[in-house]
N, C-alpha and C positions, 0 to 999 in steps of 0.2 A: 439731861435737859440743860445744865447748868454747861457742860461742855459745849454743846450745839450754840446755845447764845452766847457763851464769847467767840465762839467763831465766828456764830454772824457777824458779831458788832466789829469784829477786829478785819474780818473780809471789807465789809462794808466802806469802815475808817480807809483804809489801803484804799479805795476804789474812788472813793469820794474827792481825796485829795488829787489823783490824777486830774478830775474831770476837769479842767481849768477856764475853760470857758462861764460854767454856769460859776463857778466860784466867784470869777473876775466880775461878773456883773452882782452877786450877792457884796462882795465888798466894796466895791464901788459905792452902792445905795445907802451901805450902811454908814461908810464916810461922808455922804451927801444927809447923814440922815430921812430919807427922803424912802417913806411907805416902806421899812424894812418889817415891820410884822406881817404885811401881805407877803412879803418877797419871801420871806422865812416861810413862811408857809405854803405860798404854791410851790416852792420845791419840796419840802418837807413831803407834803401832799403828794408830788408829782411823784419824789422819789419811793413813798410807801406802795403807789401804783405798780411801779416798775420790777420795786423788787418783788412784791406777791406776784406778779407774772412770770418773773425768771423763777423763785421757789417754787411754782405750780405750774409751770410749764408752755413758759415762751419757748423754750428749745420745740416743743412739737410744732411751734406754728411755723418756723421756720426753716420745717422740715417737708413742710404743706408749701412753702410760700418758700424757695428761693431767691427768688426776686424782691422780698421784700430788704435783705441786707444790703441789694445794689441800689436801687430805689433811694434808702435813704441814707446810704454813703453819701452820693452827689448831691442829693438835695443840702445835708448838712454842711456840705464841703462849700456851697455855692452861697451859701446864711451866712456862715461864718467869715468869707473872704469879702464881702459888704462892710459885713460887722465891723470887723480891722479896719477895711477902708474908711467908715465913718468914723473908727478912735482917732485914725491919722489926720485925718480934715480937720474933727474938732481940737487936738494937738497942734496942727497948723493955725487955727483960729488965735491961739492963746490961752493962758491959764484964766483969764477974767469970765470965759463962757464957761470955764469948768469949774469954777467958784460956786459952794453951797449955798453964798447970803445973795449970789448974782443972778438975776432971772426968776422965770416963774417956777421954774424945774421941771419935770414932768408928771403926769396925771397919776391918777392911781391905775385908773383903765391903762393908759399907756405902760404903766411900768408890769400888770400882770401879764396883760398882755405879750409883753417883751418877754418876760422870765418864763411863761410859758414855751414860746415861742424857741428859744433859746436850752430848753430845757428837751425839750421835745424833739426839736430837728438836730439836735447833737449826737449821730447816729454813735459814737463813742457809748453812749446810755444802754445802746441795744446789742451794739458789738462785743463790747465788753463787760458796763456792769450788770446789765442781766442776763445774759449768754454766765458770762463766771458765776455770778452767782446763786446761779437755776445751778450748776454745773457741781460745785465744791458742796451746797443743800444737798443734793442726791447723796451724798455720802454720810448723813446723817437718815436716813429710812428712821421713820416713828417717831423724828425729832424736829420734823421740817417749822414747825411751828416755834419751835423754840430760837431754830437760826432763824427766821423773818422776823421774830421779837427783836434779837438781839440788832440785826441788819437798819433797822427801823429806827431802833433807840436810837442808834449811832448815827444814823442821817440827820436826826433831829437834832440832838444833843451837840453836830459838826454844826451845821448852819443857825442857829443860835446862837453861835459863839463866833462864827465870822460876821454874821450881821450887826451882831450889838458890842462885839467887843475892838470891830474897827474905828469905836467911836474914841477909843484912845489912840489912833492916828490921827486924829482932824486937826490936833494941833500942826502937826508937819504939813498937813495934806493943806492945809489955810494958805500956804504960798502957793502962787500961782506957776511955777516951776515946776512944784511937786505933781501941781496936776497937768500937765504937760508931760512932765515924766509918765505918769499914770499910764495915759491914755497911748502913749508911744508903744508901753510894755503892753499893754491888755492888746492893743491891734497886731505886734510882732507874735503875739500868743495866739490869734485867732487864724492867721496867716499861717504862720507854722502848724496849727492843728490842721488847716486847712488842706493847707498840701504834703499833709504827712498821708492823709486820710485816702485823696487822690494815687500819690504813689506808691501807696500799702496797696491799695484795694482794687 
């Protein structure tokens, strides 16, 4: 049992840090301090959902449903290429709009919203981390329980620590450059996901 959960948790760790997109917005908020307990946890949330479906058998539904990996390729490919484009406008605006003391910020509706939204249509979630992780669980028979523990901790225990401990970059991130820079990187990230996704798939 003890082997099975460090395998989850160290599959999981590997898979999590790929996903870059949902990352790039938990660090963001968490630099803005702005509703990182909700954010933390609807991915947390999101990601305990995803992975009991790949250990328990998302591969058979997409074995039923073909269409469903094409489906949400382009949809996620078409989210994310907005996404960038709206980092790059707000970058063009200036660092003053992307300052945490500047503005009202946004809602809390709006921000689960987003991270849902963002979490959800990143078809990387279903291609990868739960296709792999349904996939490498099978090789544990009579221990699946044990890798979706460990799987789980580690979602939890990752975005915890990006949400609350970006708050030791807010000194850097307080120039208005930095945040300029930010938002340059996160949209080159979502563009690149974007049409990596497209010409993969």
């Amino acid at each position: 049992m003890l082997n099975a959960y460090l395998n989850g948790f160290g599959t999981a760790f590997s898979l999590i840090l790929a996903i870059g997109t949902q990352n790039a917005f938990v660090l963001k908020q968490g630099l803005r301090r702005e509703h990182v307990l909700a954010v933390v946890l609807v991915c947390t949330l999101s990601d305990t959902i995803l992975i009991s479906v790949g250990v328990f058998g998302f591969a058979a539904l997409t074995e039923m449903l073909p269409i469903l990996g094409i489906v949400m390729l382009w949809l996620g490919a078409v989210f994310l290429f907005v996404y960038g484009s709206i980092s790059f406008w707000r970058a063009w605006q200036g660092g003053a709009a992307l300052d945490p003391a500047a503005g009202a910020g946004t809602s809390l509706k709006t921000s689960v919203l987003f991270c849902l939204a963002i979490t959800w249509l990143n078809p990387h979630v279903y291609l990868d981390t739960v296709l792999l992780i349904g996939s490498i669980a099978s090789r544990f028979k009579g221990f699946e329980i044990g890798f979706w523990a460990g799987a789980v901790t580690s979602s939890i225990m990752f975005f915890a620590a990006l949400g609350y401990g970006a708050r030791l970059l807010a000194p850097v991130m307080a120039w208005h450059a930095a945040w300029r820079v930010l938002e340059v990187l996160i949209g080159c990230m979502m563009w690149v996901i974007a049409f990596g996704l497209i010409f993969k798939g």
